[in-house]
C-alpha positions as CSV (number, residue, x, y, z in Angstrom):
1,X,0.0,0.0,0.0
2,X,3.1,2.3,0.5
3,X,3.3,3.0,-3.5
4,X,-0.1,3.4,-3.6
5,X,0.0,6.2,-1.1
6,X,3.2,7.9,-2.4
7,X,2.0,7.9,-6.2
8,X,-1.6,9.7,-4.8
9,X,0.9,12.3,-3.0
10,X,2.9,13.0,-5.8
11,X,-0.3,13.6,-7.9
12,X,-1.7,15.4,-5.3
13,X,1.7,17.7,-5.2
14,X,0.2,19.9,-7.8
15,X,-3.2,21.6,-7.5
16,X,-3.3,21.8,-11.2
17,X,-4.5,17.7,-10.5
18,X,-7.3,18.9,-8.7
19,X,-6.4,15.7,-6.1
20,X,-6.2,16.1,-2.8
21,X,-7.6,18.7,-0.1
22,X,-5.3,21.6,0.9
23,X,-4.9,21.9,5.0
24,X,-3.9,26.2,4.2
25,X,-3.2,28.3,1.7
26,X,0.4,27.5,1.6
27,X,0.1,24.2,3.3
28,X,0.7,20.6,2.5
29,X,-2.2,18.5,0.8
30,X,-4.1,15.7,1.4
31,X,-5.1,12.7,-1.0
32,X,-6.1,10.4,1.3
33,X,-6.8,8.3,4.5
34,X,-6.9,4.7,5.8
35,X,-9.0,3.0,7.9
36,X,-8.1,-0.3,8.4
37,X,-9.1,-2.2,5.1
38,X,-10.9,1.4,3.3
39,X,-9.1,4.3,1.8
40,X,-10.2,7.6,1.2
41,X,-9.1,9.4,-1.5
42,X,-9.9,13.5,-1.5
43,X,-9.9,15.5,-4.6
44,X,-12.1,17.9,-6.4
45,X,-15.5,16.5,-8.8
46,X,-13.9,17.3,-11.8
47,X,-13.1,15.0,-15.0
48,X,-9.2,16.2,-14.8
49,X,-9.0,14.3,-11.0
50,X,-11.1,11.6,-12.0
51,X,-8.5,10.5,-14.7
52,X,-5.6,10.8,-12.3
53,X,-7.2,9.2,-9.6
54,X,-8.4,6.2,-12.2
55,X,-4.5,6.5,-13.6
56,X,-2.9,6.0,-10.3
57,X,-5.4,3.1,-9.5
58,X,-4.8,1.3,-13.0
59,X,-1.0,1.9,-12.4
60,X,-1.1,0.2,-8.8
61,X,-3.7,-2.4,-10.1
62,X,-0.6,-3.5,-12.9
63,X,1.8,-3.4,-10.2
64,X,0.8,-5.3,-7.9
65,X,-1.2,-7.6,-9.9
């Protein structure tokens, strides 16, 4: 789960992804959150975040198999 959570940070290191929730103006963002078998993944409802979210997830998906 490690590489899934790094690659939703890097994605989520540019607000032009529209992923993840920013904690201030100038602060760090963030893409998501376990619970013990469920993750939550934050980002804006917008076609741009839904293809980088669905891009990360096919990437893991090939990755791990």
């Amino acid at each position: 789960m490690e590489p899934l959570i790094r690659h939703l940070d890097k994605v989520g290191g540019s607000p032009r992804n529209n992923v993840g929730l920013p904690t201030s103006p100038r602060g760090f963002r963030v893409t998501n959150m376990m619970f013990a078998d469920d993750r939550l993944i934050f980002a804006k409802v917008t076609n741009i975040a839904a293809r980088n979210i669905a891009k990360v997830l096919n990437d893991f998906s090939h990755a791990s198999g």
